[in-house]
N, C-alpha and C positions, 0 to 999 in steps of 0.2 A: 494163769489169771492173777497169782498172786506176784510173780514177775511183772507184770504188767502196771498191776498198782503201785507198784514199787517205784516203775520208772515214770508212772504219775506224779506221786510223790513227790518223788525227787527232781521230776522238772517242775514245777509249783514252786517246790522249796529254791531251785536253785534262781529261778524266775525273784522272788521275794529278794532272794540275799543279790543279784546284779543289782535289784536295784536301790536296794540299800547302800550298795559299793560306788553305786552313780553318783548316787544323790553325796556321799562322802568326798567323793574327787571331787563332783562341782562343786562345793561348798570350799574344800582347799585350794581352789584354783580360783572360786573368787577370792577367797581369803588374799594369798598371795598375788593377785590380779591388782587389788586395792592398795598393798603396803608398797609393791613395787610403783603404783601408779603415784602412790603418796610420795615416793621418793624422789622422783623427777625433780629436775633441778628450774625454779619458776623463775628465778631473780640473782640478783648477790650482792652484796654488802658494799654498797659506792662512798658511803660519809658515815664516819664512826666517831662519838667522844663517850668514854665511859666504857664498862665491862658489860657487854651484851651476850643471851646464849638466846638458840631457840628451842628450847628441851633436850636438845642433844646431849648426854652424858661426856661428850667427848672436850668439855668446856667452853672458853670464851669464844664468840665470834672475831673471824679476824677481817681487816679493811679488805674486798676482792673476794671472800668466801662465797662460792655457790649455795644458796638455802631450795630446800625442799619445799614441795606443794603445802599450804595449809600449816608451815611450821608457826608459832605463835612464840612471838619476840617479850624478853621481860628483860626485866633493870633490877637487882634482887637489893644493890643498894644504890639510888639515885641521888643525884647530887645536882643543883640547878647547872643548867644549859649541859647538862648531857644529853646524847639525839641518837639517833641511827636513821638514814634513809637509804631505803632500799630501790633498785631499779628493774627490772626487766633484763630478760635476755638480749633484748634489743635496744639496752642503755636507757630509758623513759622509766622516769619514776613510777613509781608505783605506792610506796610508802614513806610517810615521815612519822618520827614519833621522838617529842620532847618531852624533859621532863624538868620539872618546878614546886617546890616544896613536899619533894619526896616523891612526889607523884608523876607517871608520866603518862602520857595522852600522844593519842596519833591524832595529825592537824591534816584539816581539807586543804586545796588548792592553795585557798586565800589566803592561807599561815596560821589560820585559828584552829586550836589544841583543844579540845574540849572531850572529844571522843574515846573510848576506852580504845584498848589495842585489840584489832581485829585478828583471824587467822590471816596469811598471805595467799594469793587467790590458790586455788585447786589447780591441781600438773594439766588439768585437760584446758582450763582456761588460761592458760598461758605459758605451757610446756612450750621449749622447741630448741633449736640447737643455738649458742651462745655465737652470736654475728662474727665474725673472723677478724674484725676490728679488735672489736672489746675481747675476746680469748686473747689472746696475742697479749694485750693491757694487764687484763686479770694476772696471767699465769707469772708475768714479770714480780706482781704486786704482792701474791702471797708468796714467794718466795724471798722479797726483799724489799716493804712497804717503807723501812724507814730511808732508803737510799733517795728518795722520789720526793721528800715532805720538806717544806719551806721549812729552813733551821733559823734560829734565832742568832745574830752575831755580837758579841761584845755585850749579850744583853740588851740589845735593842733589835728592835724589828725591823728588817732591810727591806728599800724598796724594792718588789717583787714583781719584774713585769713578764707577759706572756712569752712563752719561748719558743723557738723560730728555725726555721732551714735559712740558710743564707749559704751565696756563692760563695765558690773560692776561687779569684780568679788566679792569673800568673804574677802580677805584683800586686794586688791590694787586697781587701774583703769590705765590702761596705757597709757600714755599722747604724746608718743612718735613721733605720727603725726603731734600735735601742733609745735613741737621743730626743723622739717625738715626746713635744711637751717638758724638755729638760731646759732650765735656764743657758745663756751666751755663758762660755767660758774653757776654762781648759778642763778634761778629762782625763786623769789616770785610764790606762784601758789595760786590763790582766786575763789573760785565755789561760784556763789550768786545763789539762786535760783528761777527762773521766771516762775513755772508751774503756771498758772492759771487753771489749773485742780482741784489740792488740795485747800481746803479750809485753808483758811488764819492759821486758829488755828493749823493745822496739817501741814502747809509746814514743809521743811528740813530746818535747819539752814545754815549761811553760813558757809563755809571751807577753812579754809587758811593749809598751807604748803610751804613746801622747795623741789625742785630737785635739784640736780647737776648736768645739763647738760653735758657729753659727745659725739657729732657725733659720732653715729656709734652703740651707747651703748641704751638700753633701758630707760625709763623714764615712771619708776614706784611710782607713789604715794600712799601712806597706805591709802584707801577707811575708816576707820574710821568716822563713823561719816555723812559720803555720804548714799543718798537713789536713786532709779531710779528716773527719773524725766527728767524736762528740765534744765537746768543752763545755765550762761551767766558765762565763764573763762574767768580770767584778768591773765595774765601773767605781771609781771615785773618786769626789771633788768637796776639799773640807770633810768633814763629819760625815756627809752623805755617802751610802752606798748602794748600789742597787747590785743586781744579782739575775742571771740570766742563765739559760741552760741556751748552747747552740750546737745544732748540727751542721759542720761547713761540709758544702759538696762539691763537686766539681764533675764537669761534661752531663750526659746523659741522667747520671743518679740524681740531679739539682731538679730537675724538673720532676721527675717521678716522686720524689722526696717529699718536694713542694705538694704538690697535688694531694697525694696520699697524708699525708699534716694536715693540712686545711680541710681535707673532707672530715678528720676526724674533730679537728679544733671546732666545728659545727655541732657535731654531737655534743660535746659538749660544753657549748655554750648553750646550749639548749634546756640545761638542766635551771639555768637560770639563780634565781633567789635561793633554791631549794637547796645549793652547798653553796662553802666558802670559795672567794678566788683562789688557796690555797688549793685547796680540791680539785679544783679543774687545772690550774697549773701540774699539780701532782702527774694525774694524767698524762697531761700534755707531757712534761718528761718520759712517765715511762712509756708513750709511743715512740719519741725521737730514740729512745732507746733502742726502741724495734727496728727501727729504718735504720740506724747505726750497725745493727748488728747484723743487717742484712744487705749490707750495700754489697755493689758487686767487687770483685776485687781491682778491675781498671780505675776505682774511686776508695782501695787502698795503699 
């Protein structure tokens, strides 16, 4: 009998201590359930000016960083027209936050800054895998964000226009899109080349020439000399410079190129008012990057 109550006892007791054991797992499993769901990556860092973190110990934000659910963005010392806007994994803004006389504020739609800084949305409201566009963009960016940013020349600001796939046929390359809206006249025209694909010993040389600009009329350059690849174009005439990233292709690659560009130069232009042209130019570079570096090899 006294056996018996023992093993009463003891399943009671062991009854009590499971489920004290239960209720300790659930409670770690939400624990860790929350922190990993907290960590989920909701957005990334698209327009950056000033030293941004989002609690992270591991310091500054950088332009292209993936940020977490719920992380909360600060300026610990603000300087006027310093900003960060954020977008989604699927490239769409999501946050802007300026800062002015010390202070900074996340703005609505409209551009007005009045609001303190929010958390950024929670991993379940906007968790998901980063669009194979924009990965491809990012991973170029924090690796090597200053190679992509409008430089300043001689001290002045060059003119910066959007940058472009363009053919390459067997004697010319048509430039004619660079020249839309440029005055009648003659054009220095300089292709340097920036593939980092090619190995050093095999790049293209660089390429100079002469157009004669006409509105209205084509702007054909004799391709001598030219290979498919990426280049960096200097236009200039007097004083004036402008400055152009191009990808030349040739056969099959031109089309595909083309297409794959333009669906991305939609993205973003989409972004609108909410960054600089510099910004979106940026981008645009490091896609043509991506297409550069991926062309096949009958287009090297």
């Amino acid at each position: 009998m006294a056996s018996n109550l023992d093993r009463e006892c003891f399943g009671v007791l062991s009854g009590k201590c499971l489920g004290r054991c239960a209720i300790i797992l659930w409670s770690a499993l939400v624990l860790c359930d929350s922190s990993a769901f907290a960590q989920q990556r909701v957005g990334f860092v698209l327009e950056m000016h000033g030293k941004w973190s989002d609690g992270d110990a591991q310091g500054f934000l950088k332009l292209g960083q993936l940020l977490p659910g719920e992380a909360v963005l600060s300026n610990a010392a603000p300087v006027d027209d310093d900003r960060i806007v954020i977008a989604n994994l699927h490239g769409e803004i999501i946050k802007t936050v300026r800062c002015k006389n010390g202070v900074c504020r996340e703005c609505t739609e409209s551009g007005a800054c009045y609001d303190p800084i929010h958390p950024l949305p929670k991993a379940g409201e906007s968790a998901g895998s980063v669009s194979t566009l924009l990965k491809v963009v990012l991973d170029l960016f924090v690796e090597k964000p200053e190679r992509y940013s409008v430089h300043r020349v001689r001290g002045a600001d060059p003119e910066a226009i959007k940058s472009e796939v363009v053919r390459l046929d067997a004697t010319a390359v048509e430039l004619g899109s660079l020249f839309e809206g440029k005055e009648k006249g003659r054009y220095e025209v300089q292709f340097v080349p920036i593939s980092e694909k090619t190995k050093s010993d095999k790049k293209p040389q660089s390429f100079e020439g002469e157009i004669n600009w006409n509105p209205g009329e084509k702007a054909a350059l004799a391709s001598h000399g030219l290979a498919p690849g990426l280049y960096e174009v200097r236009l200039f005439r007097g004083s004036s410079t402008t400055i152009a990233w191009i990808l030349l292709c040739t056969g099959a690659d031109y089309q595909h190129s083309v297409d794959s560009f333009e669906e991305f130069v939609r993205r973003t232009e989409g972004w609108g008012k909410s960054v600089t042209p510099a910004t979106m130019q940026a981008y645009q570079r490091a896609f043509l990057e991506y297409l550069d570096l991926h062309r096949s090899r009958s287009d090297q």
